[in-house]
C-alpha positions in Angstrom: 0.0 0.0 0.0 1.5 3.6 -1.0 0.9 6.2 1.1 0.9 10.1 -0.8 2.2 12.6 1.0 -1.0 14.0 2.3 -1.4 10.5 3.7 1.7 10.7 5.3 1.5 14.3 7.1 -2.3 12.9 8.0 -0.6 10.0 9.3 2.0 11.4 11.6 -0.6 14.1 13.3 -2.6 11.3 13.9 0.5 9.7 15.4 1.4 12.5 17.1 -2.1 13.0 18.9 -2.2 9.3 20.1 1.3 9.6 21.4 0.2 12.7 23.2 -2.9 11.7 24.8 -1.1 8.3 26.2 1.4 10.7 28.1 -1.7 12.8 29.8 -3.9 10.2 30.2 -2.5 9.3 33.8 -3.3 12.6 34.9 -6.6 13.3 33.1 -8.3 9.9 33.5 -8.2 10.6 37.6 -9.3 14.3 37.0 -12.2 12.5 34.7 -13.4 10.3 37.4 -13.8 13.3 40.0 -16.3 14.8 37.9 -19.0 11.9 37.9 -18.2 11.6 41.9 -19.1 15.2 42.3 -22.3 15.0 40.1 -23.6 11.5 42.3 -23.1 13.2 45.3 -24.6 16.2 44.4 -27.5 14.0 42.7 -28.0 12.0 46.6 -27.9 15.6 48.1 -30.9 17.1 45.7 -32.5 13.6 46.2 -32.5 13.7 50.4 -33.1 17.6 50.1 -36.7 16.3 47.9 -37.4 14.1 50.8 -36.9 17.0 53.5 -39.0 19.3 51.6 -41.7 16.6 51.0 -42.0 15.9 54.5 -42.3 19.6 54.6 -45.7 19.3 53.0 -47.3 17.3 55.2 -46.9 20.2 58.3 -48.8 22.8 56.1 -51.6 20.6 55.0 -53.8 22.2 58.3 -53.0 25.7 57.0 -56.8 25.5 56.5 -58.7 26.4 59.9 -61.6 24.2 61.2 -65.2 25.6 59.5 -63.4 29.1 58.7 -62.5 29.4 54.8 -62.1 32.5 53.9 -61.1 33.1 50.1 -57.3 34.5 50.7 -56.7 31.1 52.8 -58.0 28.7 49.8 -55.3 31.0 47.6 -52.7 31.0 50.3 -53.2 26.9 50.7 -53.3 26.6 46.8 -50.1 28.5 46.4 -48.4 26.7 48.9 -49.5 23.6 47.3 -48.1 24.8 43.7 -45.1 25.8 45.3 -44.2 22.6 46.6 -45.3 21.0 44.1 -42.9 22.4 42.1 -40.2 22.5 44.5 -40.7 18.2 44.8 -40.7 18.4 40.9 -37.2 20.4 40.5 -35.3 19.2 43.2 -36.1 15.1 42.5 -35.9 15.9 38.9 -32.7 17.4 39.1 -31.0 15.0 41.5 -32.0 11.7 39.4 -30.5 13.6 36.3 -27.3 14.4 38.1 -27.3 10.8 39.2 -28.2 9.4 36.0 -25.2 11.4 34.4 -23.0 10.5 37.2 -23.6 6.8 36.8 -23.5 7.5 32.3 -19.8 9.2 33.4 -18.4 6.4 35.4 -19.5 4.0 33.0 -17.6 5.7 29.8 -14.2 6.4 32.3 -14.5 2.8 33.3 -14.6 1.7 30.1 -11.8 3.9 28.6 -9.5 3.7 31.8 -6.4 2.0 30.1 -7.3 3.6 26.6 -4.0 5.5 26.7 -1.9 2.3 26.9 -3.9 1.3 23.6 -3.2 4.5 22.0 0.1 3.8 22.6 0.0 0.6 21.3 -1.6 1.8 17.9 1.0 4.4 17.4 4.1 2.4 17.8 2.3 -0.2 15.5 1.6 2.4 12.8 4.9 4.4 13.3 6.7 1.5 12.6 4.3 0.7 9.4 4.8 4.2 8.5 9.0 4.3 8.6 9.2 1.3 6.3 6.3 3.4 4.2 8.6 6.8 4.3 12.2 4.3 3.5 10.2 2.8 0.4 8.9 6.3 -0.6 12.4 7.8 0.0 14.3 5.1 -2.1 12.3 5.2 -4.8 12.2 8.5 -5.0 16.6 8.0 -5.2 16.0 5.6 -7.7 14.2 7.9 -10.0 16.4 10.7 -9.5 
């Protein structure tokens, strides 16, 4: 297979770029996993916050005197009832997404922990493929001349 020489500058970025992200991928692989850590503890935080604030509820459902309903009460007890309403809806909504994209995160850097030792792999494969690919080029090129 003959490579041009468009080939062969696209080869040795490509080189370059796996030989690059196998020396910082020590380093950035550990920085990677603190991210998803943050976001499931963040996401159990939301979640117990949800279940203070529910139980929250339960303390203003007799906001409503006995036999006295009066029409800014009904609006007060149907405005507290929207707001926690959507308070319960944010907060568990938001914590089971930060969980979800915790758990998503760990996943992907579990999977692609050791990916920099395969990088490195690749590119010593292909940069030896690639200097018998430039000695060919470069003797025939001496032959023609």
């Amino acid at each position: 297979m003959k490579l041009t020489e468009e080939e062969m500058l696209k080869v040795e970025k490509l080189l370059s770029g796996f030989e690059k992200r196998a020396r910082t991928s020590k380093w950035s692989r550990w920085v990677s996993l603190a991210i998803p850590l943050f976001l499931l503890g963040s996401g159990v935080y939301l979640l117990s916050m949800w279940h203070r604030v529910s139980g929250l509820q339960s303390a203003y459902d007799g906001l409503l005197p006995e036999g006295q309903i009066v029409g800014s009460d009904v609006e007060r007890y149907v405005e507290m009832q929207v707001i926690f309403l959507w308070s319960n809806l944010m907060i568990y909504g938001a914590g089971l997404l930060q969980i979800v994209v915790g758990i998503s995160l760990s996943i992907k850097n579990a999977m692609d922990w050791n990916k920099g030792t395969r990088d490195l792999l690749i590119a010593k494969i292909l940069r030896s493929k690639w200097e018998d690919e430039k000695a060919n080029y470069d003797a025939a090129i001496q032959r023609d001349n």
